[in-house]
N, C-alpha and C positions, 0 to 999 in steps of 0.2 A: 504493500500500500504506500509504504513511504518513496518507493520510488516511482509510482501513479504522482501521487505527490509533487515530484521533484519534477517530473517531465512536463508535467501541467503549468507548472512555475514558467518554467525557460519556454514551451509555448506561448507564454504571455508576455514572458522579457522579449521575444520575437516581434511581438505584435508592437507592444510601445517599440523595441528597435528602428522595427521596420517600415512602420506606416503613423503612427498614432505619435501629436505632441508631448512635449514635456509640458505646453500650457493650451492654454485656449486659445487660436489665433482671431485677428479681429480682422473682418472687411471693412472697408470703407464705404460702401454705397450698394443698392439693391447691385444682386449678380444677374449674368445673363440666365435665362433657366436650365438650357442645358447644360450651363458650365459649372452650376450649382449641382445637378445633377451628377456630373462626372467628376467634380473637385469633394463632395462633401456627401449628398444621397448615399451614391451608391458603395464608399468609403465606410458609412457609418463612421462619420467622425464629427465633431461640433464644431460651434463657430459661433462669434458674435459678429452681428453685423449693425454698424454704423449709419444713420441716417436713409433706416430702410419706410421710417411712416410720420418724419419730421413734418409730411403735410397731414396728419391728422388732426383735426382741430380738439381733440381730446386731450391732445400735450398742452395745449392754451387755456382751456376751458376746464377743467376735471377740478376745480377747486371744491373746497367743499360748500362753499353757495352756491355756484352753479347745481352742481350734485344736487340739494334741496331744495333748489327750484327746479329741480329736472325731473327728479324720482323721489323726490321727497317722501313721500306718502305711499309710495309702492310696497306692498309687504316682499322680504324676498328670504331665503334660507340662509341661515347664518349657525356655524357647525360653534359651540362652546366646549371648552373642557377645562379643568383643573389645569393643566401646568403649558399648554399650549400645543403638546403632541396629541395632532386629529390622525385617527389610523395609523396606531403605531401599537409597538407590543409594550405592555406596563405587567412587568411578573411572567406569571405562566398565562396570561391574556391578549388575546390580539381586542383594545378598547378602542371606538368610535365614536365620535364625539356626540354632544344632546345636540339635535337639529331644532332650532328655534327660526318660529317665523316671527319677524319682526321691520319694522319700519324702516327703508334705507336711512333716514334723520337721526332714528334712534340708533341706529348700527354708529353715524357718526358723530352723536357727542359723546357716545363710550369713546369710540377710538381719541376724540378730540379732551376727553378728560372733563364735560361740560357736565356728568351725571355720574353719581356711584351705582355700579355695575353688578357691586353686592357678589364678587369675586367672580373667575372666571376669567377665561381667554377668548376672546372674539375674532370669530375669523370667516370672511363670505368667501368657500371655497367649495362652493356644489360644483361639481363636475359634470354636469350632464347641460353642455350648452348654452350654462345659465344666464348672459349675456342676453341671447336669442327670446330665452324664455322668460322672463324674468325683471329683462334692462330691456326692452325693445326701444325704449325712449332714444336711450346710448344709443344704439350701433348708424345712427349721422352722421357722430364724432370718431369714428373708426370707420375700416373697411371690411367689407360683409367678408375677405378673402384674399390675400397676399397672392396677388395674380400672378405673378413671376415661379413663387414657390407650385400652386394650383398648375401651372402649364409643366412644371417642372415634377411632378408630383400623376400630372394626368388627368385630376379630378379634385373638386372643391372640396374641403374640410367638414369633418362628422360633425366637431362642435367646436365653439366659440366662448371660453368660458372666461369669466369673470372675477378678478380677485382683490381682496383689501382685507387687512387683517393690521394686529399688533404687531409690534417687536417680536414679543415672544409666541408667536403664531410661527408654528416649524413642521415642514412635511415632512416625515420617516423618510428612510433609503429606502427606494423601492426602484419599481422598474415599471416603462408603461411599454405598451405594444402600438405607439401612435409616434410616427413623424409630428415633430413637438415646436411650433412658435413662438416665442415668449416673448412678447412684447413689454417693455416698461415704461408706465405712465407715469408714473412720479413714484420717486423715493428711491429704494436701489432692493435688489435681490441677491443671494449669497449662496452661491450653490459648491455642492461638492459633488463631482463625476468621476465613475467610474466606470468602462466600455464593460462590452458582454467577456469580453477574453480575462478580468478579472473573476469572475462568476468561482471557480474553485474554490477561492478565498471568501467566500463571502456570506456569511452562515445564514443556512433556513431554519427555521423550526413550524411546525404545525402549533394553532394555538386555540384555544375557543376564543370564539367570538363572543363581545360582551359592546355594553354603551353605558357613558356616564352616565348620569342622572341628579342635576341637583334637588335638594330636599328645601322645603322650608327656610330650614338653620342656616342656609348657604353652604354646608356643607356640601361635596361632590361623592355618588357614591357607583359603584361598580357593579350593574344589573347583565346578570351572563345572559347569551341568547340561546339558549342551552339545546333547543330546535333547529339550528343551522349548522353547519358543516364546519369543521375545521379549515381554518384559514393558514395558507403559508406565509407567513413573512416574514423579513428580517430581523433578529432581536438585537443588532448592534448601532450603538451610536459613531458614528466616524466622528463625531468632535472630540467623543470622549472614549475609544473604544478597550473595552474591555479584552485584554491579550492575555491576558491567563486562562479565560474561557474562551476565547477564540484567537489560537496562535496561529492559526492559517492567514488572519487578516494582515498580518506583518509583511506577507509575498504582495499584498494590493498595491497600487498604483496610484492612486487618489487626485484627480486635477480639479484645484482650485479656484470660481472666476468670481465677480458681480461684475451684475449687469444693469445700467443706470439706465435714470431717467432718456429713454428715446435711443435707446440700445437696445435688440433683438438680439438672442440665444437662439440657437437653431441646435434642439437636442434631440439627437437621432433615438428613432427604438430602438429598445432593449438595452438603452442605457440607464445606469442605478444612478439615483442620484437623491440629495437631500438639501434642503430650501431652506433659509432662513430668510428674514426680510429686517427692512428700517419701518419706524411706526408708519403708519396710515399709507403706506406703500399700497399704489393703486396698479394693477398688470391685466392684460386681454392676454390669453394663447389660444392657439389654432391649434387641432389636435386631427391630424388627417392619419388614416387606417392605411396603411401599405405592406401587401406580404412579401416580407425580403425571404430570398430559397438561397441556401445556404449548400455548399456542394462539398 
């Protein structure tokens, strides 16, 4: 085993040798599509791009009075948890956070510190389009679809979603199966990547599925879903990872970026990755489905 181990290593020193940076490289301006295609798609490798939606009027506009005179009054999904990990493992639990519907106003004078929130982390990170569904007010002040990417890609984007949260509003290391946009509106994002060719290193565990629930007291408490399936996902933190229990994570790779205000991340499938933000940090991503066939 230990020499599966050892081979699985130097296949992946291969891969950063070979093709994959030591950092993030940045473009400077939208790419042509199929150069994008043939530089970065079909590579599975990232990138930030520079001055790719500087004319959306949402870099100008997205303050938070526009916001509430825009969608003020909209109720829309807003995930809460105790410590700011939404969909992360906590013990032998893979926890979810309590999904509150609530007033985009009231989402931001929590974020803006105008009202006590009576504990808790706030975070608008539904992932199912929620832009589309949700903000239709918005998407004026964006574009329905990153045309360059869409020609380059074949086909327009599954969903369009929507993000603003606190500080401590942090998404788990996970891995998505979607060609990934990430646009940023204001504030900055903080990501940690790691490609699929570190995957050996990177521990799964199976967990029950469970979801916060605050009580009364303000207290947060942990309701299993005891009816659902066992969930896989990673039990390690990359900021703070634990190597005594997981000494495989030492062979990993880890590239570090943020991505600012009117900066675009272009993070390929099946890349792991984990998000932190600056307060009131506003982001639109495109999330387009593509089956890479691997030979």
């Amino acid at each position: 085993m230990e020499a599966v181990r050892n081979r699985l290593a130097e296949c992946s020193q291969e891969a950063h040798d070979l093709y994959l940076n030591q950092s993030v490289p940045y473009l400077d301006g939208p790419p042509e599509p199929l150069q994008f295609h043939r530089d970065w798609i079909a590579p599975n490798k990232p990138c930030i791009i520079r001055n790719a939606f500087s004319h959306w009027p949402a870099l100008a506009k997205w303050s938070p009075d526009y916001l509430r005179e825009k969608v003020g009054s909209k109720v829309i999904s807003v995930a809460v948890t105790p410590n700011g990990y939404a969909d992360a493992v906590n013990g032998d639990r893979f926890v979810m956070p309590e999904e509150r519907q609530m007033s985009f106003s009231s989402v931001l004078d929590i974020i803006e510190g105008k009202v006590d929130k009576g504990g808790g982390v706030f975070y608008v990170q539904k992932q199912c389009s929620n832009l589309l569904q949700e903000l239709p007010e918005l998407t004026a002040d964006v574009q329905p679809h990153i045309a360059w990417m869409s020609t380059a890609l074949g086909k327009l984007p599954d969903a369009v979603n929507f993000w603003l949260g606190e500080a401590n509003a942090i998404t788990s290391m996970h891995k998505d199966h979607y060609e990934n946009l990430y646009c940023v509106v204001s504030g900055e994002k903080h990501f940690v990547l790691m490609p699929p060719t570190d995957r050996p290193f990177i521990p799964y565990g199976l967990f029950q599925p469970a979801v916060y629930h605050q009580r009364d007291d303000g207290e947060f408490e942990v309701i299993d879903q005891s009816d659902s399936e066992m969930v896989p996902w990673i039990p390690l933190d990359p900021l703070n990872p634990d190597l005594e229990r997981f000494p495989q994570y030492r062979r990993a790779r880890p590239l570090h970026c943020s991505v600012k205000a009117g900066e675009m991340l272009y993070l390929p499938s099946l890349w792991f990755h984990h998000v932190q933000q600056s307060h009131g940090c506003i982001a639109v991503n495109f999330w387009s489905k593509l089956v890479r066939k691997y030979i």
